[in-house]
C-alpha positions in Angstrom: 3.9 -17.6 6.3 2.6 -15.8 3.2 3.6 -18.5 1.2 2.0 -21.0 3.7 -1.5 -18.9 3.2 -1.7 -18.9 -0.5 -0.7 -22.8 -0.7 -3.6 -23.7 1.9 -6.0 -21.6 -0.3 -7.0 -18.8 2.5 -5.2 -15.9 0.8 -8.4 -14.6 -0.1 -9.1 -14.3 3.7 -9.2 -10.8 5.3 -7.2 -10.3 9.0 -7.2 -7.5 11.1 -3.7 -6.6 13.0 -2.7 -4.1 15.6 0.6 -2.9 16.1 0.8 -2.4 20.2 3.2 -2.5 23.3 2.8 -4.2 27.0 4.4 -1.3 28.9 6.1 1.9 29.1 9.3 2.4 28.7 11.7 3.8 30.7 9.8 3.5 33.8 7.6 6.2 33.0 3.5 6.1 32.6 3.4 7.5 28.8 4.8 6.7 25.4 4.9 8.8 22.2 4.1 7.3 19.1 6.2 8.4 16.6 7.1 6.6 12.8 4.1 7.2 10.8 5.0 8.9 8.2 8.4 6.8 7.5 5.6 3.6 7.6 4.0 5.9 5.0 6.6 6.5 2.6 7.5 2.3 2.8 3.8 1.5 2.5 3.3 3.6 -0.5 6.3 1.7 -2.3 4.9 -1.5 -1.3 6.0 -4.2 -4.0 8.0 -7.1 -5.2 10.4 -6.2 -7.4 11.8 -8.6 -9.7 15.1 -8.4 -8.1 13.5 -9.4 -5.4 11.6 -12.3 -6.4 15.1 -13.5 -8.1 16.4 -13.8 -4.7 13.1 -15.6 -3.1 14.0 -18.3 -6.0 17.4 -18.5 -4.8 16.6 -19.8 -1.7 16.5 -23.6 -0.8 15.4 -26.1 1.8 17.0 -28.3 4.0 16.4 -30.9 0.8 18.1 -28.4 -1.8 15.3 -27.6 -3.4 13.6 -24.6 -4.2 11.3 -22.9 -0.6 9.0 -21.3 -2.9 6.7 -23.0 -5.2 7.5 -20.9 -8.2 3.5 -19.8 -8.7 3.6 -18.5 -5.2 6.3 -16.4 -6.6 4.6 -15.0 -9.9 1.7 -14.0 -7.4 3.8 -11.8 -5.0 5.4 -10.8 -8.2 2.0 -8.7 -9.2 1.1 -8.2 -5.2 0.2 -4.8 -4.8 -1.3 -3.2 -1.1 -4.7 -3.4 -0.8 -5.2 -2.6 2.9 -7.5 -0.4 4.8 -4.8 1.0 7.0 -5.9 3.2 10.3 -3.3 4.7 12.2 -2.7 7.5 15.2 -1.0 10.4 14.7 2.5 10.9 15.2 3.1 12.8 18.8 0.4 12.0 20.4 0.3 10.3 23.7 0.0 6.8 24.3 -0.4 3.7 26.5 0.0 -0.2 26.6 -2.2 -2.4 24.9 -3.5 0.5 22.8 -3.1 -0.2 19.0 -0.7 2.2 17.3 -1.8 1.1 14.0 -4.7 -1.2 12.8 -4.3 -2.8 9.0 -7.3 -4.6 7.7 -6.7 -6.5 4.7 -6.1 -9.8 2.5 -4.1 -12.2 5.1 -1.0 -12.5 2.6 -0.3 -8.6 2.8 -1.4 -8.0 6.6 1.4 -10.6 7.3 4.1 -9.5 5.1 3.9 -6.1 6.9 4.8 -7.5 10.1 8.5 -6.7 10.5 8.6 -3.6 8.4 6.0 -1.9 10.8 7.2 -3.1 14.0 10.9 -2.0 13.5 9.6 1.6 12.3 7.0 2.4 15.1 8.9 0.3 18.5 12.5 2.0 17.5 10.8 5.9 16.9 8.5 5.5 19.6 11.1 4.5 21.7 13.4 7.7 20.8 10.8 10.3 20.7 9.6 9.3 24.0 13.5 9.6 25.9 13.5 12.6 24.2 10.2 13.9 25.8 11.3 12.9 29.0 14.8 14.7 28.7 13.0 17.9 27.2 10.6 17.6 30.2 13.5 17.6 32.5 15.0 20.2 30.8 12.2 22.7 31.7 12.2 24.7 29.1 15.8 25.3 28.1 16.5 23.8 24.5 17.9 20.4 24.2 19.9 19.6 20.9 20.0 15.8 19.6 24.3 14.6 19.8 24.2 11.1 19.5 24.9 10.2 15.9 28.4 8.9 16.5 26.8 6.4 18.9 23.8 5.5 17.5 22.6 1.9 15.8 24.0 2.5 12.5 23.5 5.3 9.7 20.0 4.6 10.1 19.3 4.7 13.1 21.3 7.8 13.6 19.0 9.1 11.0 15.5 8.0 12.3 16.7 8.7 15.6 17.4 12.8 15.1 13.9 12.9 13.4 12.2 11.1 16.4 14.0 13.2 19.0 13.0 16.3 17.0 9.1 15.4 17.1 9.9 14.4 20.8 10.8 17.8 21.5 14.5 18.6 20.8 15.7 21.6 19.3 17.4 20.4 17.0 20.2 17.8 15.7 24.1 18.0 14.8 23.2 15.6 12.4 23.7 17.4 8.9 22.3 14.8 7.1 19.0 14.6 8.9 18.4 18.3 8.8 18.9 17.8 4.9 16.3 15.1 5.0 13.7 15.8 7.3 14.4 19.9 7.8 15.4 19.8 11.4 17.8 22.3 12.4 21.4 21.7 13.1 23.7 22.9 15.7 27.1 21.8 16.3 30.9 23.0 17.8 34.3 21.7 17.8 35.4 18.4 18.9 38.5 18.2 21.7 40.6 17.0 18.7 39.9 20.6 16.9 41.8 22.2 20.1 44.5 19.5 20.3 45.4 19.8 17.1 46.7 23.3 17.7 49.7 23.8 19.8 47.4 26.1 22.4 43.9 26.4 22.9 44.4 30.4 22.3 45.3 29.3 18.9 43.0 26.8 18.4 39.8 28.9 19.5 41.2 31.6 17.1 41.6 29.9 13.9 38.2 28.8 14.2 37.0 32.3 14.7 38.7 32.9 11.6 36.9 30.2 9.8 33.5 30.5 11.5 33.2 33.8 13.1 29.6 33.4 12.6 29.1 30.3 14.8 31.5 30.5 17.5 30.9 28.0 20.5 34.2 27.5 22.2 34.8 24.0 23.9 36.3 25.1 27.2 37.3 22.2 29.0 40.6 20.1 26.7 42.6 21.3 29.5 41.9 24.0 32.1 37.9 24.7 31.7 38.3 27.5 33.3 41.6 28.8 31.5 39.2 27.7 28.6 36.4 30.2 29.6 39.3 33.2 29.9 40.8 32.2 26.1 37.0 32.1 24.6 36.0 35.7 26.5 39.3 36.7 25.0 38.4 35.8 21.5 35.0 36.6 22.1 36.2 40.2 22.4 38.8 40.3 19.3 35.4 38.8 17.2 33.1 41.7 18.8 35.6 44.1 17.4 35.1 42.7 14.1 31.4 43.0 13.9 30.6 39.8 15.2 29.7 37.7 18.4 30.1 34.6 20.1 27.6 32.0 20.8 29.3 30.7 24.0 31.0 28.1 25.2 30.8 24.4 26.1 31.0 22.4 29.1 31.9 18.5 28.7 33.3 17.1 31.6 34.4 18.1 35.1 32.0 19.5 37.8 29.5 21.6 35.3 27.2 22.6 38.1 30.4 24.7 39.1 31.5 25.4 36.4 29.1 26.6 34.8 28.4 28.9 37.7 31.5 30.2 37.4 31.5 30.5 33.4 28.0 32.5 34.2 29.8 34.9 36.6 33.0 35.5 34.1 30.8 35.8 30.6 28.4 38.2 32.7 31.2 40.4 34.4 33.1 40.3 30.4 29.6 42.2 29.1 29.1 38.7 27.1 25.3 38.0 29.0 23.7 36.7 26.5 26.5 33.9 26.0 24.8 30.7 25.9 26.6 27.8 28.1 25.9 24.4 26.2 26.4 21.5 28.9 27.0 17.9 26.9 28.2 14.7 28.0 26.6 11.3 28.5 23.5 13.4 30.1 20.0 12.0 30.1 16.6 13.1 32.0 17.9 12.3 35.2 21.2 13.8 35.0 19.9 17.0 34.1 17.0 17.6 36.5 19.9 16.8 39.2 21.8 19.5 37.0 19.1 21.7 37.5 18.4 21.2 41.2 21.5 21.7 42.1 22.1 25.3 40.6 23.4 24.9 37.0 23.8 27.9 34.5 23.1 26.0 31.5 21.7 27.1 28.7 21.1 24.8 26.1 21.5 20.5 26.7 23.4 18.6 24.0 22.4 15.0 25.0 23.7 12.4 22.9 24.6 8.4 23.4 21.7 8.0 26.0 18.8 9.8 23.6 19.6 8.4 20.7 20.1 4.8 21.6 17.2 4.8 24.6 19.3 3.9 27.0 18.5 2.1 29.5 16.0 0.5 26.9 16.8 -1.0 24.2 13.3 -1.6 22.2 10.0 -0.6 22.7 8.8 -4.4 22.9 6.0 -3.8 20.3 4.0 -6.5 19.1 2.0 -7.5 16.2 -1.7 -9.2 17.0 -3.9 -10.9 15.1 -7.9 -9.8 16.3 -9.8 -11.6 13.6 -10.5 -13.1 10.4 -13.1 -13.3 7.9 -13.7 -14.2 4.5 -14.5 -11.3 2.0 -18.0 -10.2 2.5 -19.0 -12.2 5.8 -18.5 -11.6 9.5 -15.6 -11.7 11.9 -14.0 -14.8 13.2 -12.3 -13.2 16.6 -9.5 -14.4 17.4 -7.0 -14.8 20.5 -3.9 -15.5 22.0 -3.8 -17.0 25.8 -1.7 -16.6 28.7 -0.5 -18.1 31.7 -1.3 -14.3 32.7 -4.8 -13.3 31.2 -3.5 -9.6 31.6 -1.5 -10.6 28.3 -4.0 -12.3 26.7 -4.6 -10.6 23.1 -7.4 -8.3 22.6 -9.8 -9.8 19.8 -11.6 -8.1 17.1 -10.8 -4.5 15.0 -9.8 -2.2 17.6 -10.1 1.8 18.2 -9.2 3.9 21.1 -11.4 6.1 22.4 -10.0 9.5 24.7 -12.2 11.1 26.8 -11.4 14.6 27.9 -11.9 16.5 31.0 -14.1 19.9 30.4 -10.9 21.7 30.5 -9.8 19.2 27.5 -6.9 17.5 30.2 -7.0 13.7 29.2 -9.4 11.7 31.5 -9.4 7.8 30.5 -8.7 6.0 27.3 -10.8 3.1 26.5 -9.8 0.0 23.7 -13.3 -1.2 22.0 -14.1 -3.2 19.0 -15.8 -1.6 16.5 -18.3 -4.1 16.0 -19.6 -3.7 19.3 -21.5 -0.3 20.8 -20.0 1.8 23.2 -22.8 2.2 26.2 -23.4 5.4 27.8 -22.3 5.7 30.5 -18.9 4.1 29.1 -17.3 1.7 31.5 -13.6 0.7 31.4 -12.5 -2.4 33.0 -8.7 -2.6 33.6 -7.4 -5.5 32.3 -4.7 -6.3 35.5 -7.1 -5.5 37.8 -10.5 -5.8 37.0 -11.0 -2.3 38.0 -14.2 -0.7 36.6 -14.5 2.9 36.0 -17.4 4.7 34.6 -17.5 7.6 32.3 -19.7 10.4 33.1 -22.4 10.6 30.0 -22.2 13.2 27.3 -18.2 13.4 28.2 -15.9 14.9 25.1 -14.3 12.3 23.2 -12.0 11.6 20.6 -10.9 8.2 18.6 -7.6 8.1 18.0 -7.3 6.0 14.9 -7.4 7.8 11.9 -7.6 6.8 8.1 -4.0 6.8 6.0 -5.1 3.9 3.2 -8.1 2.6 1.9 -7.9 -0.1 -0.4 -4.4 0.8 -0.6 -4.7 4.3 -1.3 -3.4 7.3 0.3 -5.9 9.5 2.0 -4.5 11.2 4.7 -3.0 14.6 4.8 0.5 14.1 6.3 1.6 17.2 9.1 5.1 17.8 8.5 7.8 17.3 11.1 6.8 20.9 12.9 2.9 20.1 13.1 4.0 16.5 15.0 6.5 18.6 17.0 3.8 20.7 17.9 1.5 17.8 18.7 3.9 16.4 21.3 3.9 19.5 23.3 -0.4 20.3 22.9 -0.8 16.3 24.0 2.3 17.2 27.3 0.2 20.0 28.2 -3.1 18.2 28.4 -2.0 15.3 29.8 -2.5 14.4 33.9 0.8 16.2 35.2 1.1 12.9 37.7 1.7 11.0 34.7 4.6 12.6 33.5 7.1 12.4 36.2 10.3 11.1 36.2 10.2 9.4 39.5 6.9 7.6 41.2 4.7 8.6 38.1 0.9 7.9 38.2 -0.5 5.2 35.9 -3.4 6.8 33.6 -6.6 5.5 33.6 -6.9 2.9 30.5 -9.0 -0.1 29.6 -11.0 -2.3 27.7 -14.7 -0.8 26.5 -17.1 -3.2 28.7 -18.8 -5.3 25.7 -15.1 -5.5 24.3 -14.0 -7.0 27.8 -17.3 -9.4 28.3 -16.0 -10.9 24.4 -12.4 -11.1 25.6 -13.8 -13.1 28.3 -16.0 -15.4 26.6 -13.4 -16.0 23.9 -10.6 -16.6 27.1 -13.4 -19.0 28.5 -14.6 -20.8 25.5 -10.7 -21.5 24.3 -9.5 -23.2 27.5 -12.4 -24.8 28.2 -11.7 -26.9 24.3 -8.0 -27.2 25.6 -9.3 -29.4 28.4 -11.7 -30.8 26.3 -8.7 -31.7 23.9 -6.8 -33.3 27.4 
C-alpha cells in the first residue's frame, strides 16, 4: 500500500488514523489500554534499514520481477517519522469505538504503522484487562503473573508479565521480565523439584538448604496434607536457624478444603503468618467461587488463563482511516459503511472527552472531532441505539488523548511501569462499580459528540445515496 501511494503521486497527502476496538472483551463492560510505551520505544526507532530495503528488493511478483520499483525503495530508504502522534495513557479505562491512539501524518508513514500498532495495543490491552478482572476478583489479596511456560512465545511471555503487572498483579515469575521492565518476581518449586528426591521430607529440606530465605513448599505431589505436616516440620528446623518460611502451595485437589485445613495446621504450628499460595489453571471466575466458598488463600498465582486471555484470543482492534487532506488545506472525511451502521467508521480526527461526576466517579464519555465544537449542554448520541443523553453544563471534563510526537518528536514524559500500575487502580476506583462486574455488568454511558454524529450521518447518507446513483 505504501508503495501504491507514492507511485500514484499522493504521498504528500496527510491521513488521520485511530487505533480502536468494537467491544469488550471478556464479557465485561471496560477495557484497559495498555502498550504505549512499548509503541514508544518502536516508534522512536522508526526506519528502514538497509538490510531491510535489501530484502524489499528481494522480493518478486507473480511475473518474476522485482514488487518494488527500485525509487520507491531509495525513498523509504531515507523515510524518517514525521507524525503528530496523540495517544491515552497506559491504564486508564476504556470503551469501544474510542480511539486508543490517533496518528496524523504523511499517508506513506500513517499506513506503514498499521500492523506494528495494532499487535502492541490489541495483545496488552487484552492482558492487562484479564488481569484487572482477576485482581478485582481477588479482592485485595495479591495475584502473581504464572503463565510464561504457556504463553504465545518469548514475547508474548514477555509483554504479557508487563501488561498483567500495569493490570494489577503483584508481580511475575518471569525473571526475565522483572530484569526488563522492574516487576517483581516470585516463584517456588515445580512437582519435578519434589520427585526428584526419594521423599518429599528430603526434597522440602534440601531446598531449605539452598534457599532458606525463600521457602514456599509445594504441598500437594502426593499427600497435600502429609505435604503441609513435612513443610511445618521444616518450617520449624529453618526457624531454629534464624530463618522462616513463606508458606506453602496448593495446586490441585479440593483447595477450598484444603486450604482450610492448611490454615488450621500452620495457625495451631505458631506459623500464622504463613502465606498459602493457591495456583492452577485459575482465572476471575474460579477465584471469586474460591472465595465465596471459604478459601484461606493468601496470594493467587494465575498462569495459562491470564497470560494468554483465555477465553479471548485478541482484542479485535482496528485501524480507521477518518480523513485526508493535502498539506496546508482542509479535511476530506472519510468512511467506511456497513450492512450495520453501528459499525460504520467514525470520520474526521477524533478525541475523547470524560466527563466526571462532582465526586470525580466517571459519568459519560463522548467521541468528537476536533474540527467541530462541542455545545454546551454536550449531548451524546449512542451509536446502537440512537439514545441521546445530555450533559449537565459546566460538568468536569477531561480529553483523553494526549501528545507523545510532534513532527516525529518525542514530547511526552513517560510514567514508569508503577505510575501506570497506579493509574489502573485510581481509574477502578472512579469508575461506575456496575460496570465492573464479572457477571451481568452495566454498559457505561458512551457516544458520539452530537455535531460529530449529524457528520457521520450526512457522510452515511451522502455515500449510499452515490452507490445507488452508481446502480
Amino acid at each position: 500500500m505504501a508503495c501504491g501511494y507514492w507511485k500514484s503521486g499522493v504521498s504528500d497527502y496527510e491521513a488521520a488514523f485511530h487505533v480502536t476496538f468494537r467491544e469488550n472483551p471478556f464479557g465485561g463492560q471496560f477495557t484497559i489500554a495498555c502498550g504505549l510505551a512499548t509503541a514508544i520505544d518502536l516508534l522512536q526507532t522508526f526506519r528502514f534499514t538497509d538490510a531491510d530495503v535489501d530484502y524489499l528488493a528481494s522480493q518478486r511478483g507473480n511475473d518474476g520481477e522485482p514488487l518494488f520499483d527500485s525509487r520507491f525503495l531509495d525513498y523509504v530508504r531515507g523515510l524518517q517519522l514525521t507524525c503528530d502522534i496523540d495517544a491515552i495513557p497506559e491504564g486508564t479505562l476504556v470503551f469501544p469505538n474510542e480511539p486508543l491512539i490517533r496518528i496524523i501524518g504523511p499517508i506513506v508513514e500513517c499506513q506503514l504503522l498499521e500492523t506494528a500498532l495494532l499487535n502492541i495495543f490489541n495483545f496488552q490491552s487484552l492482558i492487562a484487562t484479564k488481569a484487572a478482572r482477576v485482581c478485582l476478583a481477588a479482592k485485595g489479596d495479591p495475584v502473581i503473573e504464572f503463565g510464561l511456560r504457556r504463553s504465545q512465545g518469548v514475547d508474548g511471555g514477555l509483554t504479557a508479565a508487563r501488561a498483567a503487572y500495569i493490570g494489577g498483579c503483584a508481580g511475575t515469575s518471569n525473571l526475565q521480565a522483572g530484569q526488563q521492565f522492574d516487576i517483581p518476581v516470585s516463584g517456588t518449586q515445580a512437582h519435578s523439584w519434589i520427585m526428584f528426591f526419594e521423599n518429599e521430607l528430603e526434597a522440602f529440606q534440601s531446598y531449605a538448604r539452598a534457599m532458606p530465605n525463600n521457602c514456599i513448599f509445594l504441598v500437594d505431589t502426593y499427600n497435600s496434607i502429609e505435604g503441609i505436616r513435612r513443610a511445618i516440620e521444616i518450617g520449624s528446623e529453618l526457624r531454629r536457624q534464624g530463618h522462616e518460611m513463606i508458606g506453602v502451595r496448593l495446586d490441585s485437589g479440593d483447595r477450598v478444603a484444603l486450604s482450610i485445613k492448611a490454615r488450621r495446621m500452620l495457625d495451631k504450628a505458631g506459623f500464622a503468618n504463613a502465606k498459602i499460595v493457591c495456583s492452577g489453571d485459575l482465572d476471575e471466575y474460579m477465584i471469586t467461587d474460591m472465595k465465596q466458598r471459604g478459601a484461606k488463600v493468601d496470594v493467587w498465582g494465575v498462569g495459562t488463563k491470564l497470560a494468554t486471555g483465555q477465553p479471548d484470543a485478541a482484542l479485535g482492534g482496528i485501524y480507521k482511516l477518518g480523513a485526508i487532506r493535502r498539506a496546508g488545506r482542509e479535511w476530506q472525511y472519510r468512511i467506511k459503511l456497513s450492512e450495520e451502521s453501528a459499525k460504520a467508521s467514525f470520520p474526521g480526527s477524533l478525541q475523547v472527552r470524560r466527563f466526571h461526576q462532582p465526586d470525580g466517579r466517571f459519568m459519560s464519555d463522548a467521541i468528537y472531532e476536533t474540527d467541530h465544537c462541542v455545545c454546551e449542554p454536550c449531548e451524546i448520541v449512542d451509536v446502537e441505539t440512537e439514545d441521546k443523553t445530555k450533559i449537565p453544563r459546566n460538568t468536569r471534563y477531561s480529553d483523553l488523548l494526549l501528545p507523545i510526537f510532534r513532527a516525529g518528536q518525542l514530547v511526552y514524559e513517560q510514567p514508569s511501569i508503577e505510575e501506570s500500575r497506579e493509574h489502573v487502580r485510581k481509574q477502578l476506583s472512579c469508575a461506575p462499580p456496575e460496570i465492573l462486574k464479572l457477571k451481568k455488568p452495566a454498559p457505561y454511558k458512551i457516544g458520539l459528540e452530537r455535531s460529530s454524529y449529524e457528520l457521520r450521518s450526512q457522510l452515511m447518507a451522502n455515500a449510499k445515496e452515490r452507490g445507488a446513483q452508481r446502480k
